[in-house]
DSSP file (Angstrom, degrees, kcal/mol; ACC not computed):
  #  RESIDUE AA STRUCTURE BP1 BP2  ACC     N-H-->O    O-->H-N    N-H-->O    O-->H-N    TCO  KAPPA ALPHA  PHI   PSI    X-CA   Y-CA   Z-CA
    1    1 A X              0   0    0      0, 0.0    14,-0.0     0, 0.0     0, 0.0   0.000 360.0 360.0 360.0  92.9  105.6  107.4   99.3
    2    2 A X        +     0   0    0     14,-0.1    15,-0.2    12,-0.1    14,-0.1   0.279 360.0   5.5  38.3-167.0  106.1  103.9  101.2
    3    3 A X  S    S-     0   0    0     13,-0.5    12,-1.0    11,-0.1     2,-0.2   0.089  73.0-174.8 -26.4  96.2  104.0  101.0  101.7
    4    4 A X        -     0   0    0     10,-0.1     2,-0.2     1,-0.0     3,-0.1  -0.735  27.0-108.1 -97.0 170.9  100.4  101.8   99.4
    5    5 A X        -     0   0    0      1,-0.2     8,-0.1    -2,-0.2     5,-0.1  -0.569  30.2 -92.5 -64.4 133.1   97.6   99.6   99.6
    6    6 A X        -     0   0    0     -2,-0.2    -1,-0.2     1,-0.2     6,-0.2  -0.241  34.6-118.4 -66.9 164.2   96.3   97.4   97.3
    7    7 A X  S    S+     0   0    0      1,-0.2    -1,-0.2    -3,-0.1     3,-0.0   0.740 116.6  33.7 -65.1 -14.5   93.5   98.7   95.0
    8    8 A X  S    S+     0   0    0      1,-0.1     2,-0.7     2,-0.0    -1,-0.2   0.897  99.0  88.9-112.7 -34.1   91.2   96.2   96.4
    9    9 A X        +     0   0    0      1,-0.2     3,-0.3     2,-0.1    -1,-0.1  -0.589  44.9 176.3  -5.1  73.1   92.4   95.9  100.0
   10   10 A X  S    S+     0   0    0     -2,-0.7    -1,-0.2     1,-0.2    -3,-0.0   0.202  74.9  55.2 -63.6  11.4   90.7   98.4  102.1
   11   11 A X  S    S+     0   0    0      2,-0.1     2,-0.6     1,-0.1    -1,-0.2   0.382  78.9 101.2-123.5  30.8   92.0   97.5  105.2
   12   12 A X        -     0   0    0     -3,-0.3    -7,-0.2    -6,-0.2    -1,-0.1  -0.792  64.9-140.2 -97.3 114.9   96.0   97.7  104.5
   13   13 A X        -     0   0    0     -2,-0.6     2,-0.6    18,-0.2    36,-0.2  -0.108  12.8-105.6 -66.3 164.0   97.3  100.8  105.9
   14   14 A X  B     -a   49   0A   0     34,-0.9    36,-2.8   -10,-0.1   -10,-0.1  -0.794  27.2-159.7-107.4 157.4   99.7  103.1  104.5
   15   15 A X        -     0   0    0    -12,-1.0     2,-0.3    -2,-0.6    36,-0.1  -0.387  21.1-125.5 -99.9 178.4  103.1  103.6  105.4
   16   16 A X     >  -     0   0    0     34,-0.3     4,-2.4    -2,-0.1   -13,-0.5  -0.666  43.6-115.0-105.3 161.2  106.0  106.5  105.0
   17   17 A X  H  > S+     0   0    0     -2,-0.3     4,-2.6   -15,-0.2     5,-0.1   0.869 116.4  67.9 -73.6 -34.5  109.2  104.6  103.4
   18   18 A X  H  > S+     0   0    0      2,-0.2     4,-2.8     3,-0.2    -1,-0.1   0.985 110.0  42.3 -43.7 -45.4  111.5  105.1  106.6
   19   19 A X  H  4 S+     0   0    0      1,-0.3     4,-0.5     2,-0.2    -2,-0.2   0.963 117.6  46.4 -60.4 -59.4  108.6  102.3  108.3
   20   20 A X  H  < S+     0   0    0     -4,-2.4     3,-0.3     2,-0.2    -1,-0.3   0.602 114.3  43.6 -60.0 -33.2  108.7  100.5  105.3
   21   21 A X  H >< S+     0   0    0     -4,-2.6     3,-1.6     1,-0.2     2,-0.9   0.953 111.9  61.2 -72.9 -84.7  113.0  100.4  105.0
   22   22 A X  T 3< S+     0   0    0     -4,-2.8    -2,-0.2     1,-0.3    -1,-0.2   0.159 109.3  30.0 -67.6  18.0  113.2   99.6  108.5
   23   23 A X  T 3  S+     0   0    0     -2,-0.9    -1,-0.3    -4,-0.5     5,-0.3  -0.523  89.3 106.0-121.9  41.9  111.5   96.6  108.9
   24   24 A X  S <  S+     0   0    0     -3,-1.6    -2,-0.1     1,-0.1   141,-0.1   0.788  71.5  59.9 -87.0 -33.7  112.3   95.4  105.5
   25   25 A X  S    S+     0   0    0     -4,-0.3   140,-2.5   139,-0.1     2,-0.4   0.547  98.9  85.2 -48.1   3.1  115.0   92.8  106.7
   26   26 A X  S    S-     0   0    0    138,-0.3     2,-0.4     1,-0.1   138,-0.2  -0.882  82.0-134.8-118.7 148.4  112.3   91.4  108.4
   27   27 A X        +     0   0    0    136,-0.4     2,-0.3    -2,-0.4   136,-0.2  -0.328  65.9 124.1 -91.8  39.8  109.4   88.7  107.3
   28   28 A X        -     0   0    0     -2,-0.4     2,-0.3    -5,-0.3     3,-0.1  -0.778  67.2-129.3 -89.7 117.7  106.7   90.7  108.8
   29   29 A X     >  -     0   0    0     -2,-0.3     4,-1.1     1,-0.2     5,-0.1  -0.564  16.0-162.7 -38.0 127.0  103.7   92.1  107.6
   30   30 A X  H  > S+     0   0    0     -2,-0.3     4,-2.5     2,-0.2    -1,-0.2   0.762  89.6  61.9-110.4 -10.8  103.8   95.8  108.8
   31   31 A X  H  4 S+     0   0    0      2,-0.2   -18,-0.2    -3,-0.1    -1,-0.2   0.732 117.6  31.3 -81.9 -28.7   99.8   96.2  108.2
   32   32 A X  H >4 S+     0   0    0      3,-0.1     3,-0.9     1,-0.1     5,-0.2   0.906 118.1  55.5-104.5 -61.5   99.2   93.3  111.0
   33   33 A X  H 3< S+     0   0    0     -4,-1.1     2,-0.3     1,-0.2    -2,-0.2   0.774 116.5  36.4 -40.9 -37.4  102.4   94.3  113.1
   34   34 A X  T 3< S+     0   0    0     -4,-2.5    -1,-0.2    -5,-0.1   -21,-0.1  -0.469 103.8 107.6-117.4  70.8  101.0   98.2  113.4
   35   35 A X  S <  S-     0   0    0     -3,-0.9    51,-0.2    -2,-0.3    -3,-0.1  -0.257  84.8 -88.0-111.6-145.3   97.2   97.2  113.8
   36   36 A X    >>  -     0   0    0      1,-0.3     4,-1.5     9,-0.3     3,-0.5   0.350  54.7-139.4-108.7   0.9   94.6   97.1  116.3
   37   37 A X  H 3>  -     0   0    0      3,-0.2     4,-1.7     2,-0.2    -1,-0.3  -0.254  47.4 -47.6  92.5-164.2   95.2   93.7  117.6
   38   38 A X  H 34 S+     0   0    0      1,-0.2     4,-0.3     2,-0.2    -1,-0.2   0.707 132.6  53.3 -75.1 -15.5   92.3   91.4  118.5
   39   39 A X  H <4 S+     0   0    0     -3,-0.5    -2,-0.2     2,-0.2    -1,-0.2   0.455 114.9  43.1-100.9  -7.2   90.2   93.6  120.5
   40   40 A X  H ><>S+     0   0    0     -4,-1.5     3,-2.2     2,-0.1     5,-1.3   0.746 104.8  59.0 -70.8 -23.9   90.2   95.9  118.0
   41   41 A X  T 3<5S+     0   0    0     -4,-1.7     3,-0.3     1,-0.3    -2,-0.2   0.775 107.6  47.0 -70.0 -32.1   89.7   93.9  115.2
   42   42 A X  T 3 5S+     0   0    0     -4,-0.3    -1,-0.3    -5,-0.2    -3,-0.1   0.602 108.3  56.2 -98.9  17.9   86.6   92.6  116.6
   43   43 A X  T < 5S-     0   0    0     -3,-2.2    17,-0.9    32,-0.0    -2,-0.2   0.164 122.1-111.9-113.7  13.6   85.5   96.1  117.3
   44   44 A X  T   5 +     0   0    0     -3,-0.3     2,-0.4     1,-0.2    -3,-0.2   0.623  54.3 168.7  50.6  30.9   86.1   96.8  113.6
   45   45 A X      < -     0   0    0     -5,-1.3     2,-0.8    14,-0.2    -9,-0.3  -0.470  12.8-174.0  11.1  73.2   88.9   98.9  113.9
   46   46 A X  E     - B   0  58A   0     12,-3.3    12,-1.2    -2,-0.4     2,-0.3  -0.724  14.1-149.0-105.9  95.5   90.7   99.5  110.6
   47   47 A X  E     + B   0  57A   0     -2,-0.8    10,-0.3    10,-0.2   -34,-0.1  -0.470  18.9 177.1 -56.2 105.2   94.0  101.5  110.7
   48   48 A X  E     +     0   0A   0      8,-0.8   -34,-0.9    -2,-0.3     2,-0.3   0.587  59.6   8.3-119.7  30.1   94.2  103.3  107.6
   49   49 A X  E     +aB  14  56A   0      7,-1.2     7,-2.3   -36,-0.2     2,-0.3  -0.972  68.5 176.4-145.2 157.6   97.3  105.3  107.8
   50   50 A X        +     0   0    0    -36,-2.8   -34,-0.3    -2,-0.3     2,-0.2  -0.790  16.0 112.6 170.0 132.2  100.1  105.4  110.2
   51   51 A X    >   -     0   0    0     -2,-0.3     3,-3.4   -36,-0.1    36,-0.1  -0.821  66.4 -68.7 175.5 173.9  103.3  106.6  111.3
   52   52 A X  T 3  S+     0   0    0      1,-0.3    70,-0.2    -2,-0.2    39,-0.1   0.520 127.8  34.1 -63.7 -26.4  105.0  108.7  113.9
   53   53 A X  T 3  S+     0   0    0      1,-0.2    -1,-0.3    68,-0.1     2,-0.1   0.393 130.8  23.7-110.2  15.7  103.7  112.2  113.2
   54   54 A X    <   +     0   0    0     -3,-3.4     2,-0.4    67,-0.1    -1,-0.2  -0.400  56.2 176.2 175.3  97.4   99.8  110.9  111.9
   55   55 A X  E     - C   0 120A   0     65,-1.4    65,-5.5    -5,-0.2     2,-0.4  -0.769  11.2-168.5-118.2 171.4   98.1  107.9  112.7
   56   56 A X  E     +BC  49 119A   0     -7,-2.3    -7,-1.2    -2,-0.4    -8,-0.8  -0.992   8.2 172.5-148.2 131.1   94.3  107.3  111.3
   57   57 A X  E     -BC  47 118A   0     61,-1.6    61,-1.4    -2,-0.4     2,-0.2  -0.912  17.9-153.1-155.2 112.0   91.7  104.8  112.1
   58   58 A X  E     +BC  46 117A   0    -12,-1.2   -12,-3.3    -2,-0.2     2,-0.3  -0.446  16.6 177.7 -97.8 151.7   88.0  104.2  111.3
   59   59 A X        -     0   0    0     57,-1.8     2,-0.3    -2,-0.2    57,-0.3  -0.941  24.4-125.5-133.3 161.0   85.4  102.2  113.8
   60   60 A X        -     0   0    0    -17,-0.9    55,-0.3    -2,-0.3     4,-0.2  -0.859  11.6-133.6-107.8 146.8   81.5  101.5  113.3
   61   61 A X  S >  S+     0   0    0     53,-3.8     3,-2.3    -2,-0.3    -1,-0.2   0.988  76.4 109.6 -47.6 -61.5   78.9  102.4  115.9
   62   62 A X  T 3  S-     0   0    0     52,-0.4    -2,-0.1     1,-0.3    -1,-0.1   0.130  85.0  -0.2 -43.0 117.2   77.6   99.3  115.5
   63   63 A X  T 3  S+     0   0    0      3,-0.1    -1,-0.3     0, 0.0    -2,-0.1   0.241 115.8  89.0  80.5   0.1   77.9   96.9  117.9
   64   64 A X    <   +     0   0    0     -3,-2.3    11,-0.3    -4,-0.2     2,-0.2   0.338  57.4 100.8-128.1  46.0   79.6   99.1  119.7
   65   65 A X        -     0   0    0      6,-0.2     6,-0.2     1,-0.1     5,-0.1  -0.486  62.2-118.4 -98.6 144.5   77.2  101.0  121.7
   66   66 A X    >   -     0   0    0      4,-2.4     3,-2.0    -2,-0.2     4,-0.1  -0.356  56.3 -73.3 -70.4 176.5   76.1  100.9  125.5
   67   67 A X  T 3  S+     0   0    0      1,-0.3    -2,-0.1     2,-0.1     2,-0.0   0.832 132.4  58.3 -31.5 -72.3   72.4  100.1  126.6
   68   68 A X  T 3  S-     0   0    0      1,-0.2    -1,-0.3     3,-0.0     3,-0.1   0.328 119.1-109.4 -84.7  -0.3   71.0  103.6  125.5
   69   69 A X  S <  S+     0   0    0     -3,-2.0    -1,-0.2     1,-0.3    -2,-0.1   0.505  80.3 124.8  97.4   0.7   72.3  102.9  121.7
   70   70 A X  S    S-     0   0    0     -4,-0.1    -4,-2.4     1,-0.1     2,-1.0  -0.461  77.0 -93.6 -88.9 177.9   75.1  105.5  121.9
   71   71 A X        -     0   0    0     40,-1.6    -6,-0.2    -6,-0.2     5,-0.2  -0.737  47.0-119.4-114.3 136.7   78.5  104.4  121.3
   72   72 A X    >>  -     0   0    0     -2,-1.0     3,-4.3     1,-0.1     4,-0.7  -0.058   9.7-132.2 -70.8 132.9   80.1  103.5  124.5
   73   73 A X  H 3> S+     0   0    0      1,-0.3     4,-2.0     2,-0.2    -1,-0.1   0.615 107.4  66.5 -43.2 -18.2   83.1  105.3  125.7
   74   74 A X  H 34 S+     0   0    0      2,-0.2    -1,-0.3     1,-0.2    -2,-0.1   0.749 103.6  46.7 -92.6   1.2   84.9  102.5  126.5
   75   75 A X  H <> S+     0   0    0     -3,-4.3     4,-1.1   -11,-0.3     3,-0.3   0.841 110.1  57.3 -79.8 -54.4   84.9  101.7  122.3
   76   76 A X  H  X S+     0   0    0     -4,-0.7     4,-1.9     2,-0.2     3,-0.3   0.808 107.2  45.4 -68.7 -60.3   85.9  105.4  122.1
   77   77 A X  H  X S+     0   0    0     -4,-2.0     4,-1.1     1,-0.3    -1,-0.2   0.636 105.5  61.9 -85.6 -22.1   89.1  104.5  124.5
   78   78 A X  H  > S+     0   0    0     -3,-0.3     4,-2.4     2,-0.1    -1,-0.3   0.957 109.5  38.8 -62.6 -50.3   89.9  101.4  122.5
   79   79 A X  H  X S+     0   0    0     -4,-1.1     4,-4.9    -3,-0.3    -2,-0.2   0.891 110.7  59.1 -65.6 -43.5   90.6  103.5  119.3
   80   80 A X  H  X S+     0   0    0     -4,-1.9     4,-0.9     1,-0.2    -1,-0.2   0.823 113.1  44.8 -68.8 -29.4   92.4  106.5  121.3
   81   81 A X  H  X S+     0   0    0     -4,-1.1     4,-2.2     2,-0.2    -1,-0.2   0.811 111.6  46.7 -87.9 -28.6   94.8  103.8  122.4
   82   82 A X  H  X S+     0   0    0     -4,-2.4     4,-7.6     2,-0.2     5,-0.2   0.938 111.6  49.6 -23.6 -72.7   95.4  102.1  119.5
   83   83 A X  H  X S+     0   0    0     -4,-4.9     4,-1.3     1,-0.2    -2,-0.2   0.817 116.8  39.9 -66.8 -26.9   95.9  104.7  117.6
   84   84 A X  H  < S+     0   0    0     -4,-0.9     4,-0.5     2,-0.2    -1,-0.2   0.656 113.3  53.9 -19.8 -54.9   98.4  106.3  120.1
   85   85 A X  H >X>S+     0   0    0     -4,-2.2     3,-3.0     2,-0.2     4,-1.7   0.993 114.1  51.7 -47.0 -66.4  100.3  102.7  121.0
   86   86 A X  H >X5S+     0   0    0     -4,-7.6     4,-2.4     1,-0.3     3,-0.6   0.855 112.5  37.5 -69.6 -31.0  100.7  102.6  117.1
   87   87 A X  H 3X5S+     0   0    0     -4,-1.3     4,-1.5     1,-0.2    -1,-0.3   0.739 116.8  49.4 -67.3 -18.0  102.1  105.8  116.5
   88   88 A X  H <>5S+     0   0    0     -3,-3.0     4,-4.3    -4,-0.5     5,-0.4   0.746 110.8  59.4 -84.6  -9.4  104.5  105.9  119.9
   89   89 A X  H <<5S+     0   0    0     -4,-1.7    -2,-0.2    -3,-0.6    -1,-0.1   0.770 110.0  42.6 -91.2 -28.9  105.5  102.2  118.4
   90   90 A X  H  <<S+     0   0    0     -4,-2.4    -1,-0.2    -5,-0.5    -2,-0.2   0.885 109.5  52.5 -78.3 -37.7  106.5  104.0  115.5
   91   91 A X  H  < S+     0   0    0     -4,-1.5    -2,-0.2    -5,-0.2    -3,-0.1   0.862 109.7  46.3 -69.1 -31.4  108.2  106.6  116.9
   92   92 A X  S >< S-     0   0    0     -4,-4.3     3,-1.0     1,-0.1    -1,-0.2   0.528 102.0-150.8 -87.9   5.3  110.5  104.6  119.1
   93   93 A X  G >   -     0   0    0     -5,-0.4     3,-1.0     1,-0.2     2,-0.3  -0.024  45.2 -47.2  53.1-166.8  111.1  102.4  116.0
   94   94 A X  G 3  S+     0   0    0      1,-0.3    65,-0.5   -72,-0.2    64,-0.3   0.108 130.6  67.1-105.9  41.7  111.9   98.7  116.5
   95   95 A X  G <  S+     0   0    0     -3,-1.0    -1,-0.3    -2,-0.3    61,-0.2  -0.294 101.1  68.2-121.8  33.0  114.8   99.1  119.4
   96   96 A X    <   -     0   0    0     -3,-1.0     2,-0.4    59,-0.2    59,-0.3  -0.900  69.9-148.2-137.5 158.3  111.8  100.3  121.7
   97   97 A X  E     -H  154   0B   0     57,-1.1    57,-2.5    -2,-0.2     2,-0.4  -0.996  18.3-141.6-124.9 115.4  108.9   98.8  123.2
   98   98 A X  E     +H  153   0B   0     -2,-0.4     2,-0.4    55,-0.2    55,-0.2  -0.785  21.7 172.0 -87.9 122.9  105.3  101.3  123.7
   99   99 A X  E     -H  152   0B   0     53,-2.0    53,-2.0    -2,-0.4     2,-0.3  -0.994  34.6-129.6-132.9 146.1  103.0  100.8  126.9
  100  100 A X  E     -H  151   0B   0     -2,-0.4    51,-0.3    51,-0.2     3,-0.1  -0.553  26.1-176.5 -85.0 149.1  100.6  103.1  127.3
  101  101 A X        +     0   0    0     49,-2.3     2,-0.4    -2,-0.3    -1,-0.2   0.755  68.8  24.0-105.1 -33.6  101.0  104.4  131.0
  102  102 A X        -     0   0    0     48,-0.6     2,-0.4    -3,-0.1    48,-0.3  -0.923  55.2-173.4-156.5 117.0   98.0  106.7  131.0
  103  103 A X        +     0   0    0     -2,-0.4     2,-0.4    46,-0.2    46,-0.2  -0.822  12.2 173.4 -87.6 128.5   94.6  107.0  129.1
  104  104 A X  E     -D  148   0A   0     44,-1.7    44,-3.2    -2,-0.4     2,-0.7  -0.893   7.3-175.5-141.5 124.4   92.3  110.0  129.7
  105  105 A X  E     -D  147   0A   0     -2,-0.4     2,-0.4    42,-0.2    42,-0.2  -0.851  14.4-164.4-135.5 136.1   89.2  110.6  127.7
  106  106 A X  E     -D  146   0A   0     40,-4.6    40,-2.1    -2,-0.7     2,-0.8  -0.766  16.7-143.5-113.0 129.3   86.7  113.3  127.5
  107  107 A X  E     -D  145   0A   0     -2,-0.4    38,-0.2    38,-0.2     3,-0.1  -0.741  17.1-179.0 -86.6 101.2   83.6  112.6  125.8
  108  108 A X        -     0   0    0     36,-4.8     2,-0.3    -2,-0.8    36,-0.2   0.925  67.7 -22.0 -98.8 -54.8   82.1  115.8  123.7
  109  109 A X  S    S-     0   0    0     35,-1.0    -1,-0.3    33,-0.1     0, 0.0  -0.989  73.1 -87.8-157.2 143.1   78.5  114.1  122.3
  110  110 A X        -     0   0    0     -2,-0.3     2,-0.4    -3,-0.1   -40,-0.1   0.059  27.4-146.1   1.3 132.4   77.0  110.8  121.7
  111  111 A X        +     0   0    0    -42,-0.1   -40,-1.6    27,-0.1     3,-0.1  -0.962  16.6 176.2-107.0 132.5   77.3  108.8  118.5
  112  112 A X        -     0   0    0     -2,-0.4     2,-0.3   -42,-0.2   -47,-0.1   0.449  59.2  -7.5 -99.6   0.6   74.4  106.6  117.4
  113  113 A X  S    S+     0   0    0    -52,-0.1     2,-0.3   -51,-0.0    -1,-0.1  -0.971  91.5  41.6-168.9-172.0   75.1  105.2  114.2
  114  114 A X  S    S-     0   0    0     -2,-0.3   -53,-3.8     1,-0.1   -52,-0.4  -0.490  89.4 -42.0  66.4-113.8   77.6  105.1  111.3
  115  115 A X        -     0   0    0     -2,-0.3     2,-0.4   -55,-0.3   -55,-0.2  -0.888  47.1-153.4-157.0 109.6   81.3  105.2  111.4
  116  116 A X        -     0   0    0     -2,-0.3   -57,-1.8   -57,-0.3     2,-0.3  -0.570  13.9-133.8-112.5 154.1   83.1  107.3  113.6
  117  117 A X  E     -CE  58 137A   0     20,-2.7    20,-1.9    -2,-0.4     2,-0.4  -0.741  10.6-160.2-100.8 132.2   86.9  108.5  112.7
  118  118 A X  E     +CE  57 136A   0    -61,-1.4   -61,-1.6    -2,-0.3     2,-0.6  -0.917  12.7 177.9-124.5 129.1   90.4  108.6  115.3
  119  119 A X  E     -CE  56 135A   0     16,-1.3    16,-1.1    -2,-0.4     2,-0.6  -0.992   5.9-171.0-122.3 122.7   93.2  110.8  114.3
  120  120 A X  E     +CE  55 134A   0    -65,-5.5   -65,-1.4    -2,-0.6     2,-0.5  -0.877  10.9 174.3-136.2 139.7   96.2  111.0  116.6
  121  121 A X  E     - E   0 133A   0     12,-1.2    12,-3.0    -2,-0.6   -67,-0.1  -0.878  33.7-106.7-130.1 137.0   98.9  113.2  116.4
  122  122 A X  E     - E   0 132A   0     -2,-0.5    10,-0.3   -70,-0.2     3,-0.1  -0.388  20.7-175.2 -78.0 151.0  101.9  113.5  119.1
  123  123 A X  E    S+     0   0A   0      8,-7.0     2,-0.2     1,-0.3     9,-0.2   0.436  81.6  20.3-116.8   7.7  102.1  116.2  121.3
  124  124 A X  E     + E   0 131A   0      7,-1.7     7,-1.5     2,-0.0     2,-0.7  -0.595  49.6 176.4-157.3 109.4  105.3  114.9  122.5
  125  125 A X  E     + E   0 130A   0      5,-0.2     5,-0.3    -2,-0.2     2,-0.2  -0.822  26.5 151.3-100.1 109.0  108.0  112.4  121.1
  126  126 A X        -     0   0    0      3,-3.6    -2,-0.0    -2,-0.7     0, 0.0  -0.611  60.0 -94.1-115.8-156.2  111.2  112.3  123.8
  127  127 A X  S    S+     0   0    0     -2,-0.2     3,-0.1     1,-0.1    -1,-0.1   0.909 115.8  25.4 -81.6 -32.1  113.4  108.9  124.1
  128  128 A X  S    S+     0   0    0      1,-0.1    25,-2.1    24,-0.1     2,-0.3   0.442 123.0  31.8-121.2   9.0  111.6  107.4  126.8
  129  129 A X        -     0   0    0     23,-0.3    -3,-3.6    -5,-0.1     2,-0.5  -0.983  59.6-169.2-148.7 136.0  108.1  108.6  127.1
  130  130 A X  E     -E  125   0A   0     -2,-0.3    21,-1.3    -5,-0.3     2,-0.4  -0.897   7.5-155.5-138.8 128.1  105.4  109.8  123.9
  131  131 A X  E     -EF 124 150A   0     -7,-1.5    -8,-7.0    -2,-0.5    -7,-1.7  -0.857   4.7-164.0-110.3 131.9  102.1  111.5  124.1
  132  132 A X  E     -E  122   0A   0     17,-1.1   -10,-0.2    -2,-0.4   -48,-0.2  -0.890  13.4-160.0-126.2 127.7   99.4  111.5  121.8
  133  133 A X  E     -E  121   0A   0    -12,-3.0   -12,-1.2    -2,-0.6     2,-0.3  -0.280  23.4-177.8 -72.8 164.2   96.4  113.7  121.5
  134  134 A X  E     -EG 120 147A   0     13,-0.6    13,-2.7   -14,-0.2   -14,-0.2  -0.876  10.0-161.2-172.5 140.9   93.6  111.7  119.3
  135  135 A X  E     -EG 119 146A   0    -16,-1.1   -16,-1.3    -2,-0.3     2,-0.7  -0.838   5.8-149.2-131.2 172.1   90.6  113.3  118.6
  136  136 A X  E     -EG 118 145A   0      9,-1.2     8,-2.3   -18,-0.2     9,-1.2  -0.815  16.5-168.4-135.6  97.5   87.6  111.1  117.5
  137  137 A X  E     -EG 117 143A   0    -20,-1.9   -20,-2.7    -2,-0.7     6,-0.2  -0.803  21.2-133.4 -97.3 154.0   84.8  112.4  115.1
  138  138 A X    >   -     0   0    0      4,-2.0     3,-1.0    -2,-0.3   -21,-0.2   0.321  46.2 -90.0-103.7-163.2   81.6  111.4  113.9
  139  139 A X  T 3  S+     0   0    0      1,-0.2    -1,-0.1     2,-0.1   -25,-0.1   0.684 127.0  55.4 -85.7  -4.2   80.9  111.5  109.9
  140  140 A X  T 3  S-     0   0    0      2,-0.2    -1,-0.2     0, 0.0    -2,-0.0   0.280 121.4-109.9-104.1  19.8   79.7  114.8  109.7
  141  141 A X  S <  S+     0   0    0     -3,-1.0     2,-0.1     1,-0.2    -2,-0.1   0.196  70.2 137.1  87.0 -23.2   83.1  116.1  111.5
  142  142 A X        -     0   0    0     -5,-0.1    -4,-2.0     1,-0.1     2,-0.4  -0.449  64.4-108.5 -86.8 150.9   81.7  117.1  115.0
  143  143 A X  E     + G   0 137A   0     -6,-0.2    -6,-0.3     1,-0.1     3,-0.1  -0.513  39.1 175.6 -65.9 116.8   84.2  115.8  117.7
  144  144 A X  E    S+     0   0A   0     -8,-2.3   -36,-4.8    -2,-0.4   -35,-1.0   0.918  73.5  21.2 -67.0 -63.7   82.8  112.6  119.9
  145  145 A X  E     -DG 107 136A   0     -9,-1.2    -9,-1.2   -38,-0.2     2,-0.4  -0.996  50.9-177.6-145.1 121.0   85.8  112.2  121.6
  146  146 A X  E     +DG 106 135A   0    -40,-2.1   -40,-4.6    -2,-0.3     2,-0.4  -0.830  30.0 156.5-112.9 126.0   89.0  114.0  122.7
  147  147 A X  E     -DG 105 134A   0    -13,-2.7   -13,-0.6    -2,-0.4   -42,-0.2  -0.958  28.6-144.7-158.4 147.3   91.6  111.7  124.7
  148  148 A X  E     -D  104   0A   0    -44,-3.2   -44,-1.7    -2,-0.4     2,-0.3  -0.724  10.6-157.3-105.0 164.6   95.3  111.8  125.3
  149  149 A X        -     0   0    0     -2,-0.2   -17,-1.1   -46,-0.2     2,-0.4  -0.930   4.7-164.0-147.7 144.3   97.8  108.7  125.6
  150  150 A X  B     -F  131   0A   0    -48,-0.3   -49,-2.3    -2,-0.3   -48,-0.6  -0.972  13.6-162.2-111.2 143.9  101.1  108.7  127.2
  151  151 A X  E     -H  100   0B   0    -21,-1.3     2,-0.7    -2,-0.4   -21,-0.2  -0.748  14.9-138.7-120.6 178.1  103.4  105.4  126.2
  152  152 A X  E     -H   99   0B   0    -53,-2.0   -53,-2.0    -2,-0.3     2,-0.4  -0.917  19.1-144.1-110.6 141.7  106.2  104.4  128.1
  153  153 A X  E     -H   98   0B   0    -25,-2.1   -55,-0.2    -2,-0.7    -2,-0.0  -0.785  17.6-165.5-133.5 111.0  108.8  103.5  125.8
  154  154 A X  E     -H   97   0B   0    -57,-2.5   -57,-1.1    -2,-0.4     2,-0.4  -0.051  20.9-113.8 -65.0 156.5  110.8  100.7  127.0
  155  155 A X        +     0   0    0    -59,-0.3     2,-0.2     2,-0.1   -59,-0.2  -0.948  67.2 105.1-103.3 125.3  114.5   99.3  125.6
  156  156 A X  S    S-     0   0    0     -2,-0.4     2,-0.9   -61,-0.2     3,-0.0  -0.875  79.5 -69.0 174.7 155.1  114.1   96.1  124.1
  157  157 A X    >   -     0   0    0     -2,-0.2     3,-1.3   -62,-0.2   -62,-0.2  -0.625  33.3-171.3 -52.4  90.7  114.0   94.2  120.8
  158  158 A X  T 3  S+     0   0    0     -2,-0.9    -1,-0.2   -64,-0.3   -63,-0.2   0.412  85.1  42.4 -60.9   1.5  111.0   95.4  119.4
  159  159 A X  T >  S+     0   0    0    -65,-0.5     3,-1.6     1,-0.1    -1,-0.3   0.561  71.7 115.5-102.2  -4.1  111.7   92.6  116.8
  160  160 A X  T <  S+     0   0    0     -3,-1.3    -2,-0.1     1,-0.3    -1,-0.1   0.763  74.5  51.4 -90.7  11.4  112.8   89.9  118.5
  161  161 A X  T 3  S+     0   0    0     -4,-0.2     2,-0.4     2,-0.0    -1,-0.3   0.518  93.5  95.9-119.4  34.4  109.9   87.7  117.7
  162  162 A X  S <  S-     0   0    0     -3,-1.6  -134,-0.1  -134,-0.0    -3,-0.0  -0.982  70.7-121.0-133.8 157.8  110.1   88.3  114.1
  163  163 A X        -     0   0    0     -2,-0.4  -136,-0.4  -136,-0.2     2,-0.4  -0.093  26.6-118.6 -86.5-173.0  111.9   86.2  111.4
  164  164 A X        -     0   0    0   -138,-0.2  -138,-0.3     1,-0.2    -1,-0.1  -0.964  30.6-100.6-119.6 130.0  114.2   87.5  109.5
  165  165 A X        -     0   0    0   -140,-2.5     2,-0.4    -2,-0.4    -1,-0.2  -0.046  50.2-131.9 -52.4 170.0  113.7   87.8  105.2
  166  166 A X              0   0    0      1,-0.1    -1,-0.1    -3,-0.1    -3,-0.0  -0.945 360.0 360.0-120.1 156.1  116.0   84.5  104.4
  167  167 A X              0   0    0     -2,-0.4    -1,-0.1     0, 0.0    -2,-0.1   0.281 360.0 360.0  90.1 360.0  118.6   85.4  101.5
């Protein structure tokens, strides 16, 4: 069922086969093209599924706590928009462009250590706007963080700065 991961690769997400067929003319990676960019990636951010109706993403506390050792909301709001960007960037497929227009996140309890988990699921897909709830839990399941995303979804080449396979 599309894109799987190698057996030794833990951080290549998987994909449904529609993502994977429609960016196959193209000479893209789709694991780096729907990630968490650079400010997730140094907040250790690993997408490891994703597409338009479920996208899934683990982070560590560590190093990414405020003064008092918990882990800081504004780490919390990195993940809830990731995961949200990547899934509206999937849904408008690659003749749309997602910006997020509005972040809101509410913050349920504290984390102080381990590795806390972002699930986001849409609560709305139209042509020009998608909103995604993502809810953000700790390892033992209780919810850290509940936050919503709206994206803007723009007309535009979402490809245009990728090659094209040659043959």
């Amino acid at each position: 069922m599309g894109e799987q991961p190698e057996a030794n690769d833990e951080s290549a997400a998987t994909f449904p086969k529609e993502i994977v067929d429609e960016y196959a003319p193209y000479d893209t990676d789709l694991t780096s093209l729907f990630s968490a960019g650079h400010l997730g990636s140094r907040m250790g951010v690993r997408v490891t599924e994703a597409s338009p109706e479920r996208v899934v993403a683990t982070m560590p506390v560590e190093g990414n706590t405020q003064p008092y050792g918990l882990l800081h909301g504004g780490a919390s709001a990195v993940l809830a928009e990731t995961l949200g960007s990547i899934g509206a960037m999937l849904h408008g497929g690659r003749n749309k462009i997602a910006v997020g227009v509005d972040l809101n996140c509410t913050h349920h309890r504290g984390a102080r250590g381990g590795v806390v988990t972002g699930v986001a699921t849409p609560l709305h897909r139209g042509r020009s706007t998608a909103t995604y709830e993502i809810a953000i839990t700790d390892e033992q399941g209780k919810r850290v963080c509940t936050a919503r995303l709206t994206c803007l979804l723009q007309s535009g080449d979402g490809t245009g700065f990728m090659a094209r396979k040659e043959g």
